[in-house]
C-alpha positions in Angstrom: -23.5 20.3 -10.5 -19.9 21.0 -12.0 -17.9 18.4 -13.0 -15.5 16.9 -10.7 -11.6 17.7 -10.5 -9.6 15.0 -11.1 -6.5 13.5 -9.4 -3.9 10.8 -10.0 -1.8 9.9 -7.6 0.8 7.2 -8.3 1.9 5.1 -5.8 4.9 2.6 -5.5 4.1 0.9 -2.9 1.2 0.4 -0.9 1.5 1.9 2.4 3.2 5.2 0.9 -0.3 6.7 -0.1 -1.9 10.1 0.0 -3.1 10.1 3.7 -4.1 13.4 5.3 -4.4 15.1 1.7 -6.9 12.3 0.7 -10.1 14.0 3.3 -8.6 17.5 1.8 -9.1 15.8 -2.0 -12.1 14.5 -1.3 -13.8 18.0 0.4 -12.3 19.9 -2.3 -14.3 17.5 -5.1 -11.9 15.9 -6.2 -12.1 12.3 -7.8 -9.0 10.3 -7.3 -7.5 7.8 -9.0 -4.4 5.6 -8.0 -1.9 4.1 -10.5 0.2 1.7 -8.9 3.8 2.1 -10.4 4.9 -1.1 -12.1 1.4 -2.8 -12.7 -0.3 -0.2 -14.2 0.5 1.5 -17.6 1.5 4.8 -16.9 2.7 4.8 -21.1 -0.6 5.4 -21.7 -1.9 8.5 -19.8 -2.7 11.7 -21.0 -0.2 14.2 -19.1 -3.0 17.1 -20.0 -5.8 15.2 -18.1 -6.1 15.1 -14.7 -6.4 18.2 -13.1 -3.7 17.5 -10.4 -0.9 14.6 -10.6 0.7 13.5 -6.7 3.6 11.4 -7.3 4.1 9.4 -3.8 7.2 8.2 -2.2 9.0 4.6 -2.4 11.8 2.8 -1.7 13.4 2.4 -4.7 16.0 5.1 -6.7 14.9 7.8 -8.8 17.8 6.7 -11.2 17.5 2.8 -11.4 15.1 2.0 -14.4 17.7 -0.3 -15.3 15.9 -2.1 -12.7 12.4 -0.5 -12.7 11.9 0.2 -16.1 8.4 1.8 -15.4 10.2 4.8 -14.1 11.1 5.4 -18.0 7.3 6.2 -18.6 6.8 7.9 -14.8 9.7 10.2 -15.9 8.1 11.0 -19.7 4.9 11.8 -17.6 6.2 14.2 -15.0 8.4 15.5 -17.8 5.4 16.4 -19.6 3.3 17.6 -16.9 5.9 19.6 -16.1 6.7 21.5 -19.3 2.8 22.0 -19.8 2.7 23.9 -16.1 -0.3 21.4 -14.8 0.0 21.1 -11.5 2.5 18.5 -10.3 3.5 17.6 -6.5 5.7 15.0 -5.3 6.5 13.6 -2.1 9.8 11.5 -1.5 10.8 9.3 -4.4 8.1 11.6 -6.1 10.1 14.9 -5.5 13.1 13.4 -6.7 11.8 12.2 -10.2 10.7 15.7 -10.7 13.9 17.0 -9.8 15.5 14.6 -12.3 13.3 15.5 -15.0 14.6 19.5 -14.5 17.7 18.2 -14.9 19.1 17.6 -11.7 21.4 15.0 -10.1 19.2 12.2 -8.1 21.9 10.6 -5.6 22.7 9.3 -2.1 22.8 11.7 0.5 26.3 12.4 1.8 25.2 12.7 5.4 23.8 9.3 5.4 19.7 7.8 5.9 17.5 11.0 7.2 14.7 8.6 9.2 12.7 10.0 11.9 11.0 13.7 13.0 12.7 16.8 12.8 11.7 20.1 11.6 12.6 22.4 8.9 14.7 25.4 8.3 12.5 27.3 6.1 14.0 29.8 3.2 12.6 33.4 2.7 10.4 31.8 -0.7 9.5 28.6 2.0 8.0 31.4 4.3 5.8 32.8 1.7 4.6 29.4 0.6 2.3 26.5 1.3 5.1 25.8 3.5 4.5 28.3 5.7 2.2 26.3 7.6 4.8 24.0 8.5 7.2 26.4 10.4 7.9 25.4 13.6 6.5 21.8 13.0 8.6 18.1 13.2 7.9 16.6 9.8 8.6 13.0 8.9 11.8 11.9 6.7 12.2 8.2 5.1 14.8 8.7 2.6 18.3 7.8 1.5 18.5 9.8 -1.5 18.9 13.8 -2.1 18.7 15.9 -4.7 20.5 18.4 -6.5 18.3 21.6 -6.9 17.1 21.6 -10.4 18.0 25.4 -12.2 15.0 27.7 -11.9 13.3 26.3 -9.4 13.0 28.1 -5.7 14.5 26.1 -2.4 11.7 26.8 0.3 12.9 24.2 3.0 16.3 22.7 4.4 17.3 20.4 7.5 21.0 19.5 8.9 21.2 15.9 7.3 19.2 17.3 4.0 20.0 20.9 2.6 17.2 20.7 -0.6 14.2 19.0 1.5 11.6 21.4 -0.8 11.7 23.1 -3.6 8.8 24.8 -6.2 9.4 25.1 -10.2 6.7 28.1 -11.5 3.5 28.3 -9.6 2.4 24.2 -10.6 5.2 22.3 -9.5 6.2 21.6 -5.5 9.0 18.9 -4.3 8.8 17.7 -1.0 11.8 15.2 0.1 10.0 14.9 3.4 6.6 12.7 4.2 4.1 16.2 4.6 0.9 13.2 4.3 1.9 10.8 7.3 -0.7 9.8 9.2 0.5 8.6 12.8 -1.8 5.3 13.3 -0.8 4.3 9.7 2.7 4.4 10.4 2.8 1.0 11.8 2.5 -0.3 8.0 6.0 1.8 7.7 7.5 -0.1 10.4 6.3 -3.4 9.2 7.3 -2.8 5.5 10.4 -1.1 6.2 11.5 -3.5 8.8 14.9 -4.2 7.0 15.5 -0.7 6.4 15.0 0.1 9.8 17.5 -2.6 11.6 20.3 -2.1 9.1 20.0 1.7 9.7 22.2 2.9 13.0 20.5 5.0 15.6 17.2 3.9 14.6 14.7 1.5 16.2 11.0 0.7 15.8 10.1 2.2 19.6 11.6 5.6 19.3 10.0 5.9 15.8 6.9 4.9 17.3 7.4 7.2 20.3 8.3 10.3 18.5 5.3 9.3 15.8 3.0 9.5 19.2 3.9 13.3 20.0 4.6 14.5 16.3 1.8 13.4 14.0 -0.8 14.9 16.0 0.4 18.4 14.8 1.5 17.4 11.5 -2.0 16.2 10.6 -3.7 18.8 11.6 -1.1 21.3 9.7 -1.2 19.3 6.3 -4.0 19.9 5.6 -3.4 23.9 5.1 -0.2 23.0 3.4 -2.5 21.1 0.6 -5.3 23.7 0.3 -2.4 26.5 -0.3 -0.3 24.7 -2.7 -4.6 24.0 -4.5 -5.1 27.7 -4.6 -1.7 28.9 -5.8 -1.7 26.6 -8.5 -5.0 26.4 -10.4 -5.2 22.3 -9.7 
């Protein structure tokens, strides 16, 4: 038997994990192993050595190791991953440390919180991409923050509130701003933990989330999966 592929996947908080792409990990052979941002020293990782690195979302800024300095080493290791062309995704908070460590801007969005189901406005480059799976489909967005699109990278996805939602650097490297892993019955740990969030945010209240979780995440699952497996193939992890 081969050896195994390995994957990190750091995680920031706990219910912000790899959900659906964790059966698509595991069938693929896969080992994973989580770092949790903050605890674990992420200082001392080998950006060369895992086969794949997922960088998962959070509620914190991209730009505020004044007040997590862990993101200090998170940056240094996407940096690196980057540069060597291993492949790299991030989701969320994830997306927009990689789109800080190409140089771009990391700020709040002008058009306010993006929190809910909507679908995306996919580019020409998002229809030939992992992407591609997607069209047509309500995806989930948790986020305050944008992103500036970092030079030399591809936008493949855009919505109303959020013009850079996605975005691919080389043929290793995909941003996602939206949540592509949600898995509908464990969103009721993102209305628990995000409980604050959600009450001072206008517009938007635990039942509709719930609601439009019911209808949505059914198709989402069962379309993340192919978004995973492409973005696998395209880039080598």
């Amino acid at each position: 038997m081969g050896k195994s592929k390995t994957c990190w996947a750091i995680r920031h908080v706990a219910f912000e994990d790899l959900g659906s792409f964790a059966p698509v990990l595991a069938g693929r052979g896969y080992e994973v192993r989580t770092f949790e941002a903050g605890v674990d020293d992420l200082a001392s990782l080998d950006p060369a050595a895992a086969d794949l690195l997922v960088v998962l979302g959070g509620p914190i800024g991209a730009d505020e190791e004044s007040l997590y300095p862990f993101l200090l080493d998170e940056l240094r290791l996407v940096e690196a991953r980057l540069k060597a062309g291993r492949p790299t995704l991030g989701i969320c908070l994830g997306a927009q440390i990689m789109a800080r460590t190409l140089g771009a801007r990391v700020h709040p969005n002008p058009a306010g919180k993006e929190i809910g189901w909507s679908p995306l406005v996919l580019s020409a480059a998002g229809e030939r991409s992992a992407l591609a799976a997607l069209d047509g489909c309500a995806v989930l967005h948790w986020h305050g923050d944008t992103f500036d699109l970092p030079e030399g990278a591809e936008l493949l996805a855009s919505t109303a509130v959020t013009p850079n939602q996605a975005f691919s650097w080389g043929a290793a490297a995909l941003g996602l701003q939206f949540h592509v892993e949600a898995v509908g019955r464990d969103l009721e740990r993102w209305f628990i933990g995000h409980a604050l969030e959600i009450a001072k945010t206008p517009g938007i209240a635990v039942p509709s989330l719930r609601d439009a979780t019911r209808f949505h995440a059914p198709a989402l699952e069962a379309r993340a999966a192919e978004v995973l497996e492409r973005f696998l193939d395209a880039s080598g992890g």
